[in-house]
The first five atom37 places (N, CA, C, CB, O) and aatype in JSON, in Angstrom:
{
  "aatype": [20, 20, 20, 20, 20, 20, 20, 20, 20, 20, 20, 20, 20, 20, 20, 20, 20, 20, 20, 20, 20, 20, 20, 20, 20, 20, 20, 20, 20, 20, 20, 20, 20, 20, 20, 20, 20, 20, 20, 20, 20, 20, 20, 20, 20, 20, 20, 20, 20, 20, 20, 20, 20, 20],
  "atom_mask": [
    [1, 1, 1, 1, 1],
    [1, 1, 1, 1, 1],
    [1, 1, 1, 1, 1],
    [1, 1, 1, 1, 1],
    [1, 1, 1, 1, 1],
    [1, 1, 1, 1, 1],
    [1, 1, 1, 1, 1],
    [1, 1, 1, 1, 1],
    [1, 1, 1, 1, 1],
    [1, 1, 1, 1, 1],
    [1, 1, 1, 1, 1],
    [1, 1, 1, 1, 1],
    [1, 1, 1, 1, 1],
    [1, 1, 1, 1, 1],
    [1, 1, 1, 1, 1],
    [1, 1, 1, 1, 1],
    [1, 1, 1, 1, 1],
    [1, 1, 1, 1, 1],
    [1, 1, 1, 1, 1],
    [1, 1, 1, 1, 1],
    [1, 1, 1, 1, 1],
    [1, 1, 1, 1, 1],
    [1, 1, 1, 1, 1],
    [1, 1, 1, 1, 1],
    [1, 1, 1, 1, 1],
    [1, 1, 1, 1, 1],
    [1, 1, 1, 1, 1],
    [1, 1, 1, 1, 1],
    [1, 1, 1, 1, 1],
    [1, 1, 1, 1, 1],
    [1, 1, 1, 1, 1],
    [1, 1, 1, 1, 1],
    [1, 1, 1, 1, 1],
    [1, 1, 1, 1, 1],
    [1, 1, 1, 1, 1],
    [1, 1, 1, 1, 1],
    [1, 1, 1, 1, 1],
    [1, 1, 1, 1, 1],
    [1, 1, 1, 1, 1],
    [1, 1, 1, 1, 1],
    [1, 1, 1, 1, 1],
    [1, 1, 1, 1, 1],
    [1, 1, 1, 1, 1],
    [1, 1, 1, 1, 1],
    [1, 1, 1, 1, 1],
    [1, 1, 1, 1, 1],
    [1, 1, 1, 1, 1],
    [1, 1, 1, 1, 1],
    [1, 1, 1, 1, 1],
    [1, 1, 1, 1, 1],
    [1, 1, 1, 1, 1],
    [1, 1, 1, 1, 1],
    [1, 1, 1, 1, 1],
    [1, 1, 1, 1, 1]
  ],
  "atom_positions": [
    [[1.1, 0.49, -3.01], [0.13, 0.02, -3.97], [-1.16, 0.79, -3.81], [-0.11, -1.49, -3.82], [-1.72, 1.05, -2.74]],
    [[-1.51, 1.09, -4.94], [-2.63, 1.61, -4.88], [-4.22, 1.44, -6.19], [-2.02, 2.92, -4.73], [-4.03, 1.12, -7.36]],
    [[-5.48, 1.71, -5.68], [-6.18, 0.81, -6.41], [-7.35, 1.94, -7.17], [-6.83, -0.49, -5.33], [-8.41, 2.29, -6.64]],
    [[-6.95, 2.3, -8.28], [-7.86, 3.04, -9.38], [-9.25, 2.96, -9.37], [-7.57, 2.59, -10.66], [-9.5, 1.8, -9.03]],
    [[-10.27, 3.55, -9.54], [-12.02, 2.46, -9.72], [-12.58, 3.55, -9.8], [-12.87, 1.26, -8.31], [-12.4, 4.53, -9.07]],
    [[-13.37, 3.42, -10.81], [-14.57, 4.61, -11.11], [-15.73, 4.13, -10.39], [-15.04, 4.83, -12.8], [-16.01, 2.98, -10.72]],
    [[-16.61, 4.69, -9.39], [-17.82, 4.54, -8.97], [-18.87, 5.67, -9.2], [-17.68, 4.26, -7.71], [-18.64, 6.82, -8.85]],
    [[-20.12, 5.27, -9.84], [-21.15, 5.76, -10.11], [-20.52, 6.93, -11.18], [-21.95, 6.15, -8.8], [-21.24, 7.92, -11.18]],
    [[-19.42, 7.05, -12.04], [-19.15, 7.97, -12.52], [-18.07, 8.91, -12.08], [-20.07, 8.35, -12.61], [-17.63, 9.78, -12.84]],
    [[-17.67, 8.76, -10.95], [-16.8, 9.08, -10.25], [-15.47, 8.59, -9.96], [-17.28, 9.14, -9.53], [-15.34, 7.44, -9.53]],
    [[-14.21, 9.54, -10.2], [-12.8, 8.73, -9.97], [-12.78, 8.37, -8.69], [-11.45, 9.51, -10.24], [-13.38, 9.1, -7.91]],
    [[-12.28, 7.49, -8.31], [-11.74, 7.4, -6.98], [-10.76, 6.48, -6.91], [-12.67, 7.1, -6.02], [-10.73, 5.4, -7.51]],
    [[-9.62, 7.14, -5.85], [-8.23, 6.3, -6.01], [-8.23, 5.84, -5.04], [-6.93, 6.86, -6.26], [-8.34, 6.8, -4.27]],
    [[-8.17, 4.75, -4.34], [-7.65, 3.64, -2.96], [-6.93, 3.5, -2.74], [-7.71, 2.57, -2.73], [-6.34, 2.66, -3.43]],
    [[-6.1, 4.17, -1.5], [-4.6, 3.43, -1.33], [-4.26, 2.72, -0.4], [-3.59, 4.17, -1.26], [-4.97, 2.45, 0.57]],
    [[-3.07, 2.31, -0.61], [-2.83, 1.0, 1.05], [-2.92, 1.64, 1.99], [-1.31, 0.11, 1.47], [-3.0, 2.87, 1.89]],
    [[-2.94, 1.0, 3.17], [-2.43, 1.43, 4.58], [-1.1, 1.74, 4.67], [-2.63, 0.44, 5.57], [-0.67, 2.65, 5.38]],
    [[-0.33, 0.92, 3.88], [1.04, 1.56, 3.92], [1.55, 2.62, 2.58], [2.06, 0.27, 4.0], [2.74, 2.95, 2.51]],
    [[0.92, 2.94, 1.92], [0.96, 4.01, 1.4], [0.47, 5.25, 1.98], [0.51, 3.82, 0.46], [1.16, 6.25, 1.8]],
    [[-1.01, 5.36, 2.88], [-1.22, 6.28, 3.54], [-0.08, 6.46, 4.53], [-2.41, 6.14, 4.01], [0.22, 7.64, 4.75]],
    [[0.53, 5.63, 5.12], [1.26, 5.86, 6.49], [2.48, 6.05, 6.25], [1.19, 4.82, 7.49], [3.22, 6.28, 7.21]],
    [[3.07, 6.0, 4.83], [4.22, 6.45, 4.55], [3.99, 8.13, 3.97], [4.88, 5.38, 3.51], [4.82, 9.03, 4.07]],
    [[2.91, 8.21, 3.48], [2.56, 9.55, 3.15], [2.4, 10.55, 4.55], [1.15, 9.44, 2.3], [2.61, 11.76, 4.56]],
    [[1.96, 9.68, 5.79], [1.45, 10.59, 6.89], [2.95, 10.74, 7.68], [0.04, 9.83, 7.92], [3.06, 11.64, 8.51]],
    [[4.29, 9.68, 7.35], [5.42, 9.77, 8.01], [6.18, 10.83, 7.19], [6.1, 8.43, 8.17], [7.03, 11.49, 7.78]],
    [[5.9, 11.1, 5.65], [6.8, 12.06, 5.26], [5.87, 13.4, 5.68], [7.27, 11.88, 3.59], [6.14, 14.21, 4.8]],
    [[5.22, 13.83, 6.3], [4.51, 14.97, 6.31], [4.77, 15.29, 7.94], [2.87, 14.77, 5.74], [4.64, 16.44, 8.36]],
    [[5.11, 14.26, 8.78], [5.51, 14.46, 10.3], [6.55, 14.98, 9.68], [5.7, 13.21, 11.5], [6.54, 16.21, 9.59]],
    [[8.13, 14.0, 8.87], [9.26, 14.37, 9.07], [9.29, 16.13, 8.8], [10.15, 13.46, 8.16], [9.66, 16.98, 9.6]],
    [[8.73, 16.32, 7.34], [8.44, 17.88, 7.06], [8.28, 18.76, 8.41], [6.98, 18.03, 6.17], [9.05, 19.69, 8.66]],
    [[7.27, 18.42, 9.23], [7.26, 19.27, 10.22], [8.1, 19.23, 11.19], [6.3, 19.3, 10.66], [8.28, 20.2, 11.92]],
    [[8.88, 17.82, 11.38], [9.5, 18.22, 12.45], [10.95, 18.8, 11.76], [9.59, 16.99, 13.56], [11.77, 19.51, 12.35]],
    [[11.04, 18.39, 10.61], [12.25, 19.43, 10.42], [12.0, 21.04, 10.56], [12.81, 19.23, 8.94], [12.99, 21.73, 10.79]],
    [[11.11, 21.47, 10.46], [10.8, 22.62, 10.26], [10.98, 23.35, 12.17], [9.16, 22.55, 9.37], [11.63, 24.21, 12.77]],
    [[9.84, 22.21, 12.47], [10.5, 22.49, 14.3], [11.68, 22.82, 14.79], [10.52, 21.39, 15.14], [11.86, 23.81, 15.5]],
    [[12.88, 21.75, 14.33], [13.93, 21.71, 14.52], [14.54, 23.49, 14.18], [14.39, 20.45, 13.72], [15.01, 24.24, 15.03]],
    [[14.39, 23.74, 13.05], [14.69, 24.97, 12.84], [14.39, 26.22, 13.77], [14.2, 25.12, 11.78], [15.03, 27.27, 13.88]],
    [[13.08, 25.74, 14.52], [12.52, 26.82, 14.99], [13.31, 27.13, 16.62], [10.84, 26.51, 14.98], [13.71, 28.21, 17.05]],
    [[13.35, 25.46, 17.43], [13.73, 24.9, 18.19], [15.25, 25.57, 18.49], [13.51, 23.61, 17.81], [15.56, 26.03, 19.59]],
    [[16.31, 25.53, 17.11], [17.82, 25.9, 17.34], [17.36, 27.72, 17.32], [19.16, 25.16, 15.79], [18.1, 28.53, 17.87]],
    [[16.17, 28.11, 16.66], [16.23, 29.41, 16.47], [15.97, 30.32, 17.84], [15.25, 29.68, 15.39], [16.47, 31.4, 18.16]],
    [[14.87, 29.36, 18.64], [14.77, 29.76, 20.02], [16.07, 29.45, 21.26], [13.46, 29.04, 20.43], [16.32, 30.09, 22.28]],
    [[16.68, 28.32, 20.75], [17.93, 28.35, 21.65], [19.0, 28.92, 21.39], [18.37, 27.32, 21.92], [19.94, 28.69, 22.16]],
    [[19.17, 29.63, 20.47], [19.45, 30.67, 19.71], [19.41, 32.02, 20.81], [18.36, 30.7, 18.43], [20.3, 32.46, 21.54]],
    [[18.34, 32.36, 20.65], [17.79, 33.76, 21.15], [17.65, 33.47, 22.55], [16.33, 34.3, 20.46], [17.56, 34.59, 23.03]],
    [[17.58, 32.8, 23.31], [17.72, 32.2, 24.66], [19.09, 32.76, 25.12], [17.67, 30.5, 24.65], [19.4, 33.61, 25.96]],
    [[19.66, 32.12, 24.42], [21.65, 32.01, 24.59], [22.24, 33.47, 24.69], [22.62, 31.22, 22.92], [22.75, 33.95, 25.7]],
    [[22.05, 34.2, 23.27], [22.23, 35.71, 23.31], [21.35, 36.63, 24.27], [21.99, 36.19, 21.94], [21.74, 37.77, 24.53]],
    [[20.04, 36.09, 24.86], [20.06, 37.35, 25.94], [20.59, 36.73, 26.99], [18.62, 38.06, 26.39], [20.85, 37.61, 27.81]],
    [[20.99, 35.35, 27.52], [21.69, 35.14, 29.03], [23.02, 35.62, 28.73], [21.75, 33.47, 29.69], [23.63, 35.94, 29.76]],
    [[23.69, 35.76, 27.64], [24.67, 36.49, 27.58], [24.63, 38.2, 28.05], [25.0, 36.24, 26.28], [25.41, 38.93, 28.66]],
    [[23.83, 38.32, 27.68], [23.59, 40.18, 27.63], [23.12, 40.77, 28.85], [22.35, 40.73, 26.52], [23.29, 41.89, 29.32]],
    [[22.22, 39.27, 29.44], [21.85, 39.72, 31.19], [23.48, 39.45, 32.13], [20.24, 38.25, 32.05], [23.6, 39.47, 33.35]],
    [[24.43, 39.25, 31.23], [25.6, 38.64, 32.24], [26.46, 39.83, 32.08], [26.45, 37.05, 31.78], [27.54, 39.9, 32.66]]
  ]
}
């Protein structure tokens, strides 16, 4: 839910606490998927040189 209101001429939009905090949980998940990617990409490249030192 969220709450519309012009002040002094000015838009301004209000939102819940649980609208902010669902907005701030989809913007963690974004990053940590993105981690994840990075995460398999480094254990990845980990894997192929202990192979290559063997």
């Amino acid at each position: 839910m969220h709450l519309d209101i012009i002040v002094g001429g000015r838009y301004m939009e209000i939102k819940s606490n649980a609208d902010m905090m669902e907005s701030s949980y989809h913007k963690y998940r974004k990053c940590e998927e993105g981690l994840d990617h990075v995460r398999e990409d480094l254990s990845n490249q980990i894997q192929s040189k202990e192979h290559v030192k063997v």
